[in-house]
N, C-alpha and C positions, 0 to 999 in steps of 0.2 A: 422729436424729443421735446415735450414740455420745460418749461423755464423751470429750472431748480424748486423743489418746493421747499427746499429750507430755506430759501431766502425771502424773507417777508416780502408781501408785494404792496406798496403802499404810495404813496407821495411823500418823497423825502420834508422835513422840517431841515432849516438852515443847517441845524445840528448837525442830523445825521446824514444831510450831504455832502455835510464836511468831511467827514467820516469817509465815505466812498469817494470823496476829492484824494483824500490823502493816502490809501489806498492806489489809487490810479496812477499816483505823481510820486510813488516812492520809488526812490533811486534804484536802477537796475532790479527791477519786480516786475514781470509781464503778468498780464491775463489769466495765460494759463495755470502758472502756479498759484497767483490768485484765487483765481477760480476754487482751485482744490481745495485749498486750506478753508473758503468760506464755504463749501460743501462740508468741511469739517467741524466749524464749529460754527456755522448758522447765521452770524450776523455780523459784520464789517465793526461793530465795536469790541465784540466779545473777540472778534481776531487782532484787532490793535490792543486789544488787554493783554493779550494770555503772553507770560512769559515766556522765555528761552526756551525750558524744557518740554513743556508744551507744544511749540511749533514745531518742535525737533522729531517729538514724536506722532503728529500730524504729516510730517514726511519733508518738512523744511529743511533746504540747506543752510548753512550758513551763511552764505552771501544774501540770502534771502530774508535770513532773520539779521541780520545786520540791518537790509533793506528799510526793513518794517521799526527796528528803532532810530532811524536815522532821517525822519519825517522832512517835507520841505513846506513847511508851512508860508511861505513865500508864493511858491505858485500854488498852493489852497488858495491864497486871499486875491491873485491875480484871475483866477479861475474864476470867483464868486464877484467879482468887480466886472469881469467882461460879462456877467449873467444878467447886469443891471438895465442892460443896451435894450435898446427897441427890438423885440422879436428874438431875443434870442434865450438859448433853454440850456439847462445841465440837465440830460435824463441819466438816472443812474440804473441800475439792473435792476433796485427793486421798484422803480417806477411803472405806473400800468400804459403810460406812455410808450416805454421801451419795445423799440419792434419783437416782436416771439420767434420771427424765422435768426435773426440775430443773438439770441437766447442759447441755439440749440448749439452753437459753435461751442468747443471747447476753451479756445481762447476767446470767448465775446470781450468786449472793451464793457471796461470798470464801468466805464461813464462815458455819453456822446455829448456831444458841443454840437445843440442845431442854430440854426438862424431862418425862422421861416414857420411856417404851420407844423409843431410836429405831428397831425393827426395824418401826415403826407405819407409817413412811415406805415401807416395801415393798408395804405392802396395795395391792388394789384401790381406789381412792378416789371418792368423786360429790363432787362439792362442791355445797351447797347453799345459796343467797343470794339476801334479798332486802330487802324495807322494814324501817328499824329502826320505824315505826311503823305495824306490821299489821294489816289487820282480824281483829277475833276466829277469824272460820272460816278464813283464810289461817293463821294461828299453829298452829290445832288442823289441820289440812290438813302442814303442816311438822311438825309433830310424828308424825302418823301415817304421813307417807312414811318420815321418817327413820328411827325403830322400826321398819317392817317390813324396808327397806331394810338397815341393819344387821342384822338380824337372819338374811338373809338371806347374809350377808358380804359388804358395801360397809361403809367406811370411810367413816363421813360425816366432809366437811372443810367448813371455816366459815371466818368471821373474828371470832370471838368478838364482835361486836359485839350492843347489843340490835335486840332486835325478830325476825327469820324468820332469825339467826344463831344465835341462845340456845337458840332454837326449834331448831334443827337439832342443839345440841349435845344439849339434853336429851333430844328423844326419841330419840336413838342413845344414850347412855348407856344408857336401861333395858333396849340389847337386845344389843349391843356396842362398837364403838369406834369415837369419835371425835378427830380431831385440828384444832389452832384455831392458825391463822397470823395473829401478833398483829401491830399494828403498831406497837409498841412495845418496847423492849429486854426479857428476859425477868424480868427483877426486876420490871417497873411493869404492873400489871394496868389494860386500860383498853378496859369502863368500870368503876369500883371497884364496881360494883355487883354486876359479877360474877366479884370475888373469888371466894368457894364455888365457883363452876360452874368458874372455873380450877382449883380444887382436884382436882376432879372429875376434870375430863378429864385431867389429870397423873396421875393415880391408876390410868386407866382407858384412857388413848389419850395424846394429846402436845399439848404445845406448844411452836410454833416459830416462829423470827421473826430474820431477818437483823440485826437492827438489837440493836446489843452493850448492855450495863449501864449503866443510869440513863439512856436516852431515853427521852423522855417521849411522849406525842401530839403527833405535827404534822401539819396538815394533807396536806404531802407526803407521809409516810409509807403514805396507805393506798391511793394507787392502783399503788406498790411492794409492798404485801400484796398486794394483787389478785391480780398478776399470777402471785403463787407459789401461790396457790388453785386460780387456773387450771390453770396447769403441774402442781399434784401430782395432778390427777386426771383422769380418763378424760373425765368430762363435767361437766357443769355443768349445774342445775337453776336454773332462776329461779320463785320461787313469787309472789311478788308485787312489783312494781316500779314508780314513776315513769316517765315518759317518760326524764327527766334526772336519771340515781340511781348511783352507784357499781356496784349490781348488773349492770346494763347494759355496766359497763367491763369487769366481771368476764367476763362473756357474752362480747363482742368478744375480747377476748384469749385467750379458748378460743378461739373459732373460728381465730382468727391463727395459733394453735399447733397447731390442726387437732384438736383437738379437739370431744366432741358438746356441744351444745347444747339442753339441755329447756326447755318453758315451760309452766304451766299457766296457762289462759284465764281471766277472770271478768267478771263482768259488766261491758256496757260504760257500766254506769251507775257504776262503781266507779273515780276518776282512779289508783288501785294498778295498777291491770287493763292499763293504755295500754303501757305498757312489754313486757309478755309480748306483747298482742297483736302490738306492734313486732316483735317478735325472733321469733314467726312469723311476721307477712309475709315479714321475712327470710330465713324457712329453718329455724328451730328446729322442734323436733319439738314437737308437741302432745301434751300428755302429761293422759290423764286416771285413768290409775291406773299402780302402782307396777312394775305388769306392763310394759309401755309402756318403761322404763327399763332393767329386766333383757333383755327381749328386742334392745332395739339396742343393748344392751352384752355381749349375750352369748358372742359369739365371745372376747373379751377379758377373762373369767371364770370360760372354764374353769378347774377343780382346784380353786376358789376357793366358789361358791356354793352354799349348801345350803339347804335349806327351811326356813322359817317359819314353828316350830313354831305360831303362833298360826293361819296360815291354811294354806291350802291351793294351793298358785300352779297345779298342775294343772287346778285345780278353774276355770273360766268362767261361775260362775255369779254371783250377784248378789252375794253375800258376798266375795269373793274377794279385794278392797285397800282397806286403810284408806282413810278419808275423813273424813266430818261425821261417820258414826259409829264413829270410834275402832276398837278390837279388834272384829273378830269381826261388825260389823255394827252392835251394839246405841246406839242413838241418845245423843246427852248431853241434859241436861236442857233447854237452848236449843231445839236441835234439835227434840226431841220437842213443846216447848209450840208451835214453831211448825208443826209437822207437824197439831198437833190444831186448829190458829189454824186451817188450811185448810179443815177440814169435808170436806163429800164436793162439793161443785161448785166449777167452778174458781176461785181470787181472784186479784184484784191484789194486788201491794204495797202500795199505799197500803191497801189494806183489813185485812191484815197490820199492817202499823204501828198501826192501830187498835187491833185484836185481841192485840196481845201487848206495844204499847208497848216492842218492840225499833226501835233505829233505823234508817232504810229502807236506808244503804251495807251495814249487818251482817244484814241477811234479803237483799237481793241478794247478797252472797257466800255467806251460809248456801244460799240457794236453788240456787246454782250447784253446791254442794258434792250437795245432796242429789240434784238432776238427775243430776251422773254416777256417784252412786253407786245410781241407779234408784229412790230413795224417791220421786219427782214427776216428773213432765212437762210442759214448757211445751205451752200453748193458745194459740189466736189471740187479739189485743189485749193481749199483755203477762200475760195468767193464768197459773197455775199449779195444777195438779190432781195429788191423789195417786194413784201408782198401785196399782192392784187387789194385794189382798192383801201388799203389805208396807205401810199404813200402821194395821196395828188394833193 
């Protein structure tokens, strides 16, 4: 669905983004009825003119036309005071800046609050989500899709939160851009922990976030994030997830928008793991390497993607997408001690937790990782065995 075309498309003058300021910021008035009424009468000022009766019969309730006389020109002028700052933007809906896949929403937000390049909003985008509290090798697993992925020109999007979000920001930083839709006004970093990494990504990609100057967290706020994660990107990756987790809402609401949907597996001894498995029963693509992603997003990338200096994506052979071993193949320390934990006949876990005194959820995800990156092979009764010539 193309953007509205009764709404002019233009670069706001101060005027008339005050106009769509006030609009945004009127007391108990969402989007979507928003929306309608300026589908109705064409332009954010002829909708702050038109009387009572008027709105009423545009399909206004009253609470709504209460809404719309009851302006708070207070945060107007707080909104347009925080626009003053270094790098930071008001796009409003009829700017040509405003992303088009966030257009096609019924409820799109009045107006975005970026801080960063907003030309970041035109990329290609994956968005990438999942536990804020990850297993080890899910984290390093999100960090190594992300890196190669950017690297390759995808735009990793998040929600700055911790855990498989932070994970998504940092490892596209070290190879390109990423952008973090806060749920937060853009003054209030949250969670304050990652201050720095908002640094970052303002530096280096965007952030952006409907919600105006000096909100704070609120619980509602972040399944209205969601759904803009969704919307700005082509697909959606879920790397590790609960049954009953925000990431999962994120997921749904791709699919709503018809957009793709990734999951990577892991063990079913792992409750992180329940959620992906879900979202493949449902139809999501099972995704065991980074490959996997480019190829069902390929059509939708031309002019856009280039190679990864670090690998080789031509290449089909064992090396070819980050995983448990990072760039390039080579193992991380965890990894390896558990590799050598194995010996040459095959073990259990439990025998593993013995051997390396790592704990049995983080070698079942480790083991998964190493599995599809070919370092090991499951055996019959639950073993695992290395296989020939990549474990010396």
């Amino acid at each position: 669905m193309a953007r509205d075309p009764a709404v002019e498309v233009d670069i706001p003058d101060p005027e008339r983004l005050r106009t769509w300021l006030t609009l945004a910021n009127a007391p108990g008035a969402g989007p979507r009825a928003i929306n309608r009424l300026l589908a109705h009468f064409g332009d954010p000022a002829a909708l702050l003119a038109a009387e009572a009766p008027a709105l009423a019969t545009a399909g206004a309730r009253p609470s709504l036309i209460k809404a719309l006389r009851t302006p708070r020109p207070d945060l107007v002028e707080t909104a347009l005071a925080w626009a003053q700052g270094e790098d930071t933007h008001i796009l409003a809906r009829s700017d040509p800046r405003y992303p088009s896949r966030l257009a096609e929403l019924v409820d799109a937000p009045l107006v975005l609050y970026v801080r960063g390049d907003p030309e970041v909003l035109r990329d290609p985008q994956l968005a990438m989500v999942g536990s804020r509290n990850p297993t080890p090798g899910a984290r390093e697993t999100t960090i190594a899709f992300a890196r190669h992925l950017a690297a390759c020109g995808l735009t990793i999007t998040s929600g700055l939160a911790l855990g498989i979000d932070g994970a998504a920001h940092e490892g596209a930083l070290e190879t390109g851009r990423t952008l973090a839709v806060m749920g937060t006004g853009p003054d209030r970093i949250y969670p304050a922990a990652h201050r720095p990494l908002a640094r970052r990504i303002a530096a280096q990609g965007l952030l952006v976030t409907e919600f105006p100057p000096g909100m704070g967290p609120r619980p509602e706020n972040f399944p209205r994030r969601n759904r803009l994660i969704a919307a700005l990107s082509l697909g959606t990756l879920v790397v590790e997830a609960a049954p009953r987790s925000g990431s999962l809402i994120t997921a749904r609401l791709a699919a709503e928008q018809g957009r793709e949907v990734f999951a990577i597996p892991g063990s079913i001894h792992n409750p992180l793991a329940r959620g992906c498995h879900a979202l493949i029963k449902q139809g999501a693509k099972l995704v065991e390497t980074a490959q996997d992603i480019l190829e069902e997003l390929g059509p939708l990338l031309v002019g856009y993607l280039r190679p990864d200096p670090s690998s080789d994506l031509g290449d089909t052979g064992e090396d070819e997408t980050p995983g448990a071993g990072g760039r390039g193949g080579g193992l991380d320390p965890d990894y390896r001690r558990l590799l050598d934990a194995m010996g040459e006949d095959p073990a259990h876990v439990d025998l593993l937790v013995q051997r390396t005194g790592l704990a049995a959820n983080d070698i079942s995800s480790m083991l998964l990782m190493l599995e599809l990156d070919g370092w090991i092979a499951a055996s019959p009764g639950g073993r695992y065995s290395r296989v020939g010539g990549r474990g010396g």
